[in-house]
ZAMARGU-4260 file (C-alpha; in steps of 0.2 Angstrom, whole numbers, plus 5000, padded with zeros to 4 digits):
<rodrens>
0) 4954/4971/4969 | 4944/4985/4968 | 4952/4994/4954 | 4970/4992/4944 | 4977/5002/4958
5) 4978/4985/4966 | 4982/4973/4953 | 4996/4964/4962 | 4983/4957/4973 | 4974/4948/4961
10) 4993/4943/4950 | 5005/4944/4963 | 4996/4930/4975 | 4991/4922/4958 | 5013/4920/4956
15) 5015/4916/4973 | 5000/4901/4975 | 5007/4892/4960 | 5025/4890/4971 | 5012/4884/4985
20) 5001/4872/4975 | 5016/4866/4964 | 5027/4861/4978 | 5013/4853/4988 | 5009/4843/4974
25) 5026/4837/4969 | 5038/4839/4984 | 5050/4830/4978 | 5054/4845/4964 | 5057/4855/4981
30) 5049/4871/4971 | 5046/4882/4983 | 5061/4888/4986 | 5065/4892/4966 | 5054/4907/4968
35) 5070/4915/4979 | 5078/4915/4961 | 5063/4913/4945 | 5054/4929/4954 | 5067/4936/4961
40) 5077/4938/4942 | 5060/4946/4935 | 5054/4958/4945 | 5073/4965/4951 | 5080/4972/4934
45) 5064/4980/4932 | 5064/4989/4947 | 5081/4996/4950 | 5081/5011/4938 | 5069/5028/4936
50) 5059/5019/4926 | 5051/5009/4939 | 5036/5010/4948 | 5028/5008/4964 | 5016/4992/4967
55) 5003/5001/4970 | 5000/5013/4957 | 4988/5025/4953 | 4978/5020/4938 | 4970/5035/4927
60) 4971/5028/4909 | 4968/5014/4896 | 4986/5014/4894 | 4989/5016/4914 | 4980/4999/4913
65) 4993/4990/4901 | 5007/4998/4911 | 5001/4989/4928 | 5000/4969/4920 | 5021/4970/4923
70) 5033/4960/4933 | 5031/4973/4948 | 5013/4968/4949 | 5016/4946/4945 | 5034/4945/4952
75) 5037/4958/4964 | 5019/4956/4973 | 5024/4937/4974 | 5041/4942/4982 | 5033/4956/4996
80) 5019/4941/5000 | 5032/4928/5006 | 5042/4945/5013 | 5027/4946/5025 | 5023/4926/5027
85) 5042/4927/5031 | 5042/4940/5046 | 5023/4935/5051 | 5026/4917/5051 | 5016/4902/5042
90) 5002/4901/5054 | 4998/4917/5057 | 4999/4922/5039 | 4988/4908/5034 | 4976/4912/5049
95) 4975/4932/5042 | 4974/4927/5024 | 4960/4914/5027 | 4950/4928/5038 | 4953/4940/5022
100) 4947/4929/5011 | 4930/4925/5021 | 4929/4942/5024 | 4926/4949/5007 | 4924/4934/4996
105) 4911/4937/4983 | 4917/4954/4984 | 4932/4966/4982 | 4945/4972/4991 | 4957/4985/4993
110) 4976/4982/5000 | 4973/4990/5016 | 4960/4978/5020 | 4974/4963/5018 | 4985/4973/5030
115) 4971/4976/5041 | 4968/4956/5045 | 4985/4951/5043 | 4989/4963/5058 | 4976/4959/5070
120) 4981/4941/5070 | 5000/4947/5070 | 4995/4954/5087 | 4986/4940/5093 | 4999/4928/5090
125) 5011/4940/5097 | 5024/4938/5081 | 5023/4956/5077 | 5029/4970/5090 | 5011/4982/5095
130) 5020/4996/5092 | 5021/4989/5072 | 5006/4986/5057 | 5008/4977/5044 | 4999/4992/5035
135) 5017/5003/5041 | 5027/4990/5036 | 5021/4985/5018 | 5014/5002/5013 | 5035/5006/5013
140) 5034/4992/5001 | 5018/4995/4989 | 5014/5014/4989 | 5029/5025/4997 | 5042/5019/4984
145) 5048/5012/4970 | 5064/5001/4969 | 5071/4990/4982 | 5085/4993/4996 | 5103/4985/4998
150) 5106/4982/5014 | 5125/4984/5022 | 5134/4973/5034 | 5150/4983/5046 | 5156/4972/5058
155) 5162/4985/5072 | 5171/4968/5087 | 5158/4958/5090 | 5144/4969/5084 | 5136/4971/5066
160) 5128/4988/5059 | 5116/4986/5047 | 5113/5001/5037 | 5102/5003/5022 | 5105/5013/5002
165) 5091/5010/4988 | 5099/5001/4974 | 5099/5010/4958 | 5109/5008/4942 | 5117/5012/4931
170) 5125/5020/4948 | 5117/5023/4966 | 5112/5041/4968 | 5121/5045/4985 | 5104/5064/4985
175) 5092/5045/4986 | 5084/5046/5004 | 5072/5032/4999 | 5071/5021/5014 | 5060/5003/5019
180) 5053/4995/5032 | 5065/4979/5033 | 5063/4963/5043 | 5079/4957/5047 | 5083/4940/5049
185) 5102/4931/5051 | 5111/4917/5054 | 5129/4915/5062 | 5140/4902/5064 | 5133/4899/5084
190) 5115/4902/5077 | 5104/4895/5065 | 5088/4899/5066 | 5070/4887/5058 | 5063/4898/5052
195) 5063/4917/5046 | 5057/4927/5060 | 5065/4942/5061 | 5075/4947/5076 | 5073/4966/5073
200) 5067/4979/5061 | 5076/4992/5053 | 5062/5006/5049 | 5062/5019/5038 | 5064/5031/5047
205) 5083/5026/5054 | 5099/5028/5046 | 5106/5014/5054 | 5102/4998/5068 | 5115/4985/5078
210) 5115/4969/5081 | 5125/4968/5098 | 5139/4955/5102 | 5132/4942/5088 | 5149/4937/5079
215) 5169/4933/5081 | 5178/4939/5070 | 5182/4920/5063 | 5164/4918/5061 | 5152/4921/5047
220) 5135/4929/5045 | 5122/4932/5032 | 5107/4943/5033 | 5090/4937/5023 | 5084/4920/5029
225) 5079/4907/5015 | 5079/4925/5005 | 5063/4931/5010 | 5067/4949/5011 | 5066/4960/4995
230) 5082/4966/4997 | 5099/4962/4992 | 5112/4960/5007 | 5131/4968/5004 | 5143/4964/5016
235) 5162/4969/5023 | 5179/4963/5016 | 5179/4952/5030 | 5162/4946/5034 | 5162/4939/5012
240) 5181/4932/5017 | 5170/4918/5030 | 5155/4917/5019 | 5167/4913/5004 | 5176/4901/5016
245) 5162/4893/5023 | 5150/4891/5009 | 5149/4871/5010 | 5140/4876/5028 | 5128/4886/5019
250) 5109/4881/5009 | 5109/4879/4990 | 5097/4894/4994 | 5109/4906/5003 | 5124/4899/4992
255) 5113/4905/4975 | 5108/4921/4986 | 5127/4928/4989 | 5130/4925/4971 | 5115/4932/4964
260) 5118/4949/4976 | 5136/4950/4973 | 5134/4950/4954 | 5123/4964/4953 | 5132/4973/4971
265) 5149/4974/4959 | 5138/4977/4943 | 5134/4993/4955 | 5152/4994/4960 | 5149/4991/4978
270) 5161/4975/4980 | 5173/4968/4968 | 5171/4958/4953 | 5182/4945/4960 | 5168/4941/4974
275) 5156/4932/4964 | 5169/4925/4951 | 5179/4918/4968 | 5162/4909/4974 | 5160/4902/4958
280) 5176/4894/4959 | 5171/4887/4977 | 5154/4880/4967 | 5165/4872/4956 | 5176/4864/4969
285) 5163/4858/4980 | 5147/4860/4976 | 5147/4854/4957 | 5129/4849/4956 | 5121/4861/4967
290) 5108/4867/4953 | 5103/4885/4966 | 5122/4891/4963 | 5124/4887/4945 | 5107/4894/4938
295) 5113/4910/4948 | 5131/4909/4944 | 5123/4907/4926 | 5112/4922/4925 | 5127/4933/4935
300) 5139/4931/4920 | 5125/4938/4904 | 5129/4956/4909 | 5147/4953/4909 | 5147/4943/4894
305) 5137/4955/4887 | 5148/4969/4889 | 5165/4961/4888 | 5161/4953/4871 | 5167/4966/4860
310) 5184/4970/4871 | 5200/4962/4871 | 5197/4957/4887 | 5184/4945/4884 | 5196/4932/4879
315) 5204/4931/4892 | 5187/4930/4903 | 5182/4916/4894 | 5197/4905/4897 | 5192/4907/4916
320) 5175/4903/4915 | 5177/4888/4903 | 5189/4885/4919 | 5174/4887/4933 | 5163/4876/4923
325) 5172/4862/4914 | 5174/4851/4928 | 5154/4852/4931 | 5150/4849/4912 | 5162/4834/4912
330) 5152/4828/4928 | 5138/4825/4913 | 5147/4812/4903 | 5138/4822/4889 | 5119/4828/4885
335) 5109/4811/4888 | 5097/4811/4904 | 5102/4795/4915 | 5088/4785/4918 | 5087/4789/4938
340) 5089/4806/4933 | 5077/4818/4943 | 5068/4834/4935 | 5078/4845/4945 | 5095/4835/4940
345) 5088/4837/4921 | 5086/4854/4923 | 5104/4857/4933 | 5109/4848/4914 | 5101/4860/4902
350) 5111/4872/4912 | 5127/4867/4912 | 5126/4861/4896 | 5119/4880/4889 | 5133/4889/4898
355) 5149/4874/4893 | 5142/4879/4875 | 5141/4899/4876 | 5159/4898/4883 | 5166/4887/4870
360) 5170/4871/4879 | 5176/4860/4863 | 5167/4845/4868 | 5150/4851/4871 | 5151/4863/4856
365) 5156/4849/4843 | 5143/4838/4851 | 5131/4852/4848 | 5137/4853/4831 | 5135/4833/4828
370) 5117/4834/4836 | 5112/4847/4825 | 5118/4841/4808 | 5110/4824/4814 | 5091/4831/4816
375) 5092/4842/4799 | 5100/4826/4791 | 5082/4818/4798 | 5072/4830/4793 | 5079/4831/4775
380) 5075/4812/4775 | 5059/4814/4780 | 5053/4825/4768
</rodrens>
């Protein structure tokens, strides 16, 4: 980059080429797709409150300089460049950002001049409506604001409105006009796309945009392919009734999305808390190794814990999430890796057995007791 201003170009493609290079090297960790959550639980806490900053931010001062090396600049730059390999596609994004790089290697560059080859090939392979830049969509993105949106879902018959609210806490600000350029992919019972295209735009400069005759109302639909969007996606009573019943017809991806955004959608108190505690009971009925939905369902429950801990309430809490996860930590047959285990199965463990232990599943936590006594016993010996 040409200055700090720019920093995330220089961090954020650094975070986002370590998901590539990773998962091209070992495809069988399947590591691409964990940037939907690792990223995802970095950069999103940071930027939901007035403390946040946009990505692209005006560097005056040492101290400016600290301020940029952030999770906005690593995290939330990695997330916006698969939001735009997402609506452009993978070959015209590689295309642009192979022309970017031969354009001002041995040099330095400024955003605009990554928007400006990304669009001209977006043109050229007709992905991106002539009307459109990149430079008007992602400039919402990197210079116009901070935060990130919550997009709405209103069935209305057959029809969907998609509406759109920044997503602020401790409570959204209803005087907040902030508003994104957002790609909107979906996926209905009828249709399933490849890839994560999008099949319209709502700008920022409408309160609202309708997807016409796209659903029944014994059909489910979810918004944010593969979660390539930097939004999170609420939806109507109904619409999370068929998500919730049909979650088995759902990716590990989209499953550890709607639990991710339904955690911090009711920690904003824009849906129930029983949503996300009601999927985790689906996880634990059917989907008791799927390590997407536990490591969200995992991270969902610290702020609850957090708060509950002290109330009398927390007791009872705790019986029902011992409930959700006992079955899945018994699935274990205890803390040992099994020899066929893979690296992703290992790490599905660690989880399971970290949250069976916080929660106070008898078993794990006397095991964890034994273990312990055991290596300070060694150590004593070996001294």
């Amino acid at each position: 980059m040409k200055w700090y201003d720019d920093l995330w170009l220089k961090e954020g493609f650094a975070t986002y080429l370590h998901y590539v290079a990773t998962d091209s090297i070992k495809p069988e960790w399947d590591y691409f797709k964990t940037i939907t959550m690792n990223e995802v639980q970095k950069a999103m806490p940071r930027d939901c409150d007035a403390s946040s900053r946009p990505i692209s931010y005006s560097v005056k001062t040492k101290s400016d300089i600290r301020r940029v090396f952030d999770p906005i600049s690593y995290s939330k730059g990695a997330l916006i460049i698969n939001m735009m390999r997402g609506f452009l596609g993978e070959n015209t994004f590689r295309l642009g950002l192979k022309n970017y790089l031969r354009k001002f290697q041995y040099g330095n560059a400024v955003q605009d001049d990554l928007w400006e080859a990304m669009t001209v090939n977006a043109h050229k392979d007709n992905v991106l409506d002539a009307r459109y830049s990149v430079k008007e969509i992602m400039d919402s993105w990197t210079v116009d604001s901070a935060g990130y949106p919550v997009v709405s879902v209103e069935r209305n018959g057959s029809s969907v409105i998609i509406s759109q609210q920044r997503y602020f806490l401790p409570h959204l600000n209803p005087n907040d006009t902030t508003k994104w350029f957002i790609p909107i992919s979906f996926a209905t019972s009828r249709r399933q796309p490849n890839d994560e295209v999008p099949e319209l735009w709502l700008s920022n400069k409408e309160k609202y945009t309708v997807l016409e005759n796209v659903v029944s109302e014994d059909e489910w639909i979810y918004l944010n392919l593969n979660r390539t969007g930097y939004y999170r996606v609420n939806y109507d009573q109904l619409s999370w009734k068929n998500l919730i019943k049909n979650m088995n017809n759902l990716s590990d991806v989209t499953r550890a999305q709607l639990i991710d955004d339904a955690f911090n959608l009711a920690r904003a108190n824009l849906t129930p808390y029983d949503v996300p505690i009601t999927l985790g009971l689906v996880i634990k009925n059917n989907n008791p190794s799927d390590y997407m939905s536990w490591w969200a369902f995992g991270n969902g429950l610290t702020y609850i814990s957090n708060m509950l801990k002290r109330e009398p309430a927390y007791e009872s809490f705790r019986t029902v999430i011992k409930f959700l996860i006992k079955t899945t930590y018994e699935s274990l047959q205890g803390f040992n890796e099994l020899e066929d285990e893979t690296d992703v199965q290992l790490l599905h463990r660690a989880r399971i057995i970290e949250l069976a232990c916080e929660f106070g599943i008898d078993r794990c936590t006397n095991t964890a007791q034994l273990l312990f006594r055991e290596w300070i016993g060694n150590k004593a010996e070996n001294k």
